[in-house]
C-alpha positions, 0 to 999 in steps of 0.5 A: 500500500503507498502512504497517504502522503504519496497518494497525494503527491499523485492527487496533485501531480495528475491534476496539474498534469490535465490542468496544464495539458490544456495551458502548455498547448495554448502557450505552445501556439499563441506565438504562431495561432494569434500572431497577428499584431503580436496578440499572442505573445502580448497576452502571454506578457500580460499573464506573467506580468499578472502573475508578478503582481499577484506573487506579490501580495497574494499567494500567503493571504489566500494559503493561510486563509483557504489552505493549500487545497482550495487555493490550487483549486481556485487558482485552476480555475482562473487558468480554465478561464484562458482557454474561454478566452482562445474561443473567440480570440481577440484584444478584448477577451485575450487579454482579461482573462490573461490577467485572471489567469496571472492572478491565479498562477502565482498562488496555484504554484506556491501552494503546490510547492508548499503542498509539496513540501510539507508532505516531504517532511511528513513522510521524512518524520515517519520513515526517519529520513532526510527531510530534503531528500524526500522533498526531492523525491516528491519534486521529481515524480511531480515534474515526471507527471507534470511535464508530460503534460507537454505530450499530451497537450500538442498531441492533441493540437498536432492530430486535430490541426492535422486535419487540415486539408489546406496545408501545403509546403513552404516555398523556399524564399521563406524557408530562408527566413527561417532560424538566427539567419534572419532577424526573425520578425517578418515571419509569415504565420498568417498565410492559409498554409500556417494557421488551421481553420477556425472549426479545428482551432474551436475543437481543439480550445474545447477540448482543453476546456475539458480536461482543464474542467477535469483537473479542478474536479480531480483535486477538489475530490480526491486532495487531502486537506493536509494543513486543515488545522493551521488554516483554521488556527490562522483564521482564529487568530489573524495576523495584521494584513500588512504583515501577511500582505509584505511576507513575500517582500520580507524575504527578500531581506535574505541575500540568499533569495537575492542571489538565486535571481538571475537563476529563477529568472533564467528560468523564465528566459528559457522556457519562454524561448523555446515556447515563443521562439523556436515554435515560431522561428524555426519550427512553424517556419519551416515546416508549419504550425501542424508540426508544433505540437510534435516537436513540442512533445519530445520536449515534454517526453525528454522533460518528463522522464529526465525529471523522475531521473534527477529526482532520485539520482539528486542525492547522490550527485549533489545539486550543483553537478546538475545545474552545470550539467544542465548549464552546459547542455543549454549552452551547446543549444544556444551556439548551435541555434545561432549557426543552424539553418533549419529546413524541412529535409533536416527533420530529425534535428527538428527534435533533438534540440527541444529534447536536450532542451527538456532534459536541462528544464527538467534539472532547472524545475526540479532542482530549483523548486526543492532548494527553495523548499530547503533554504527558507523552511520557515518561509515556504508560502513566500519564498514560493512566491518568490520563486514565481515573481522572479521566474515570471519577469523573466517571462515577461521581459523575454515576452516584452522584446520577442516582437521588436527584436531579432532572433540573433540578439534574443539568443545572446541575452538568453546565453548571457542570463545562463551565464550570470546564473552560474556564476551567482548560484554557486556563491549560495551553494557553497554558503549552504554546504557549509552552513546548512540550514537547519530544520525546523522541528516543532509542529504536527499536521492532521490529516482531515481524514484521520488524525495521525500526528508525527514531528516533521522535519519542517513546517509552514509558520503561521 
């Protein structure tokens, strides 16, 4: 029989699996989908944008007040919210519900790394083992879940666009616009052999509605309300709204959150790359938008099963063996990106770059995601929020200058970011080998199932 915490880490691992099945999809394809006037990168800027603004204040008021359960579960629903608005897309219903989704993002995901968390340290105290390497343990199978949702996802836009009967080959004079070679920005996405017609799209953004549906219903029925007992604790004793409203803020008095910037960020700058640029630039380009979603799906099947990987094999290599391993990989794409010439006949080299690119995301994911959850055990909500405020400008600012910028110049500025973040990282890898953080060991969780209580490894203060 599995433990109730790992039936949890389950519970939450496949509803964002069907929660982002539907998202990852629609992000795969606004850059090329709704291209026109950069309307769909625009509202991937708005979301991050949002999500900042809500990391911000949010994600601590509605954890201690609602828990981590019903949080994720109101945060999916604010990303169900987008794919209404890819129905009939346009400035007017893009760009609200991007807000919306932005909100709801930031709490979703502190609130499941906060879930995470605690449960790790829980099964630690019962199994009396190291309470971070479970954590990382949990990490992995969430991410080995989780990021398959990139298969899934664009293997429903690539089956249903290719039913397209209008799709044709790409003539050459736009082929050689294709890749670094060009600046990149006069790419035509909107010619009758790149965008599928509007009765595909409809079926397609239905159908993520569906499973992103499915997703709430999964957590709300079957999550255990693990952190039940602090919240009501919480709502019967309520802090001052400022000092619940300025937690995130706070934490950023710690030179250690400081110091992981550019790596949370780069983060952003990577993964929006590869969603934003190399679907659009080399991939729709050059062999058309009914082919996103495959390429996108060896990124999402590398990324999957990398993350199950370095979750358990983190032990004993050591988090710092990885993000090098993962620095050099994206470094090698980048250089190879800057001179590659894509073109229809070189169609396998099509995969392996979103395939390497998923096995260095999945160490960044992983990695990143348990060392907050290690280095600010008191502080888990905030330093969550943290964690997406600074992952979701780098988005943002990547997102910003995707429409004005040539691909070459986007390219530097990614290796240049990877760079920065392997020279700060370390500095907070050293100080925590030699001082490691100690954990806390004061509190008890209940189940709302049944009562079982145990010292844990570490806790959520409230």
């Amino acid at each position: 029989m599995i433990s109730r915490n790992f039936k949890n880490v389950l519970v939450v691992s496949i509803g964002f699996l069907s929660l982002f099945t539907a998202y990852g999809g629609l992000q795969s394809l606004q850059s090329s989908l709704n291209a026109e006037q950069g309307m769909g990168v625009a509202s991937l800027s708005v979301i991050y944008a949002s999500i900042i603004l809500s990391s911000m204040f949010l994600p601590p008021i509605m954890i201690k007040n609602l828990g981590c359960k019903w949080t994720i579960v109101a945060g999916m629903a604010c990303y169900v919210s987008y794919s209404f608005g890819n129905l009939y897309p346009g400035w007017y219903t893009l760009i609200p519900t991007s807000v919306i989704l932005g909100l709801g993002g930031s709490p979703l995901w502190s609130a499941k790394c906060t879930y995470l968390t605690i449960s790790g340290n829980m099964q630690a105290s019962k199994d009396n083992k190291k309470g971070s390497d479970v954590i990382n343990h949990y990490f992995g199978i969430f991410f080995f879940i989780f990021q398959s949702s990139a298969v899934w996802g664009n293997l429903m836009s690539s089956l249903i666009f290719g039913q397209d009967t209008s799709i044709s080959d790409i003539p050459e004079e736009v082929l050689e616009t294709c890749g670094a070679s060009d600046c990149g920005l006069t790419i035509e996405v909107n010619s009758t052999s790149s965008k599928p017609a509007q009765k595909l799209v409809w079926t397609l953004v239905g159908c993520y509605i569906g499973v992103g549906v499915l997703a709430m219903l999964i957590v709300a029925i079957f999550l255990d309300n693990i952190d039940h007992q602090q919240t009501s604790q919480f709502r019967d004793n309520r802090e001052p709204f400022c000092h619940t409203f300025l937690a995130t803020f706070r934490l950023l008095k710690d030179w250690r959150l400081l110091t992981l910037i550019p790596l949370t960020m780069y983060s952003g700058f990577e993964q929006s790359f590869l969603s934003g640029e190399y679907t659009k630039n080399y991939v729709t380009c050059a062999l058309g938008i009914h082919f996103v979603g495959f390429v996108m799906m060896c990124f999402g099947a590398a990324n999957s099963l990398s993350s199950f990987l370095f979750g358990r094999i983190a032990r004993y290599t050591g988090r710092a063996t990885l993000f090098f391993f993962a620095a050099a990989i994206n470094f090698a794409c980048i250089i190879a990106l800057l001179f590659w010439r894509p073109h229809p006949e070189q169609l396998p080299v099509f995969f392996v770059f979103p395939a390497l690119w998923g096995v260095a995301d999945a160490i960044w994911q992983t990695q990143t995601n348990a060392l907050y959850g290690i280095l600010f055990p008191r502080d888990k909500e905030a330093a969550f929020a943290n964690y997406r405020m600074w992952e979701s400008l780098g988005f943002v600012i990547a997102f910003a200058y995707s429409t004005f910028m040539c691909l070459e110049y986007k390219l530097y500025i990614v290796l240049a970011v990877l760079v920065l973040s392997m020279i700060t990282y370390p500095i907070v890898e050293y100080y925590e080998h030699k001082n490691p953080t100690k954990p806390i060991e004061q509190a008890t969780y209940e189940n709302h199932k049944k009562t079982e209580e145990s010292d844990i490894v570490s806790q959520t203060w409230m």
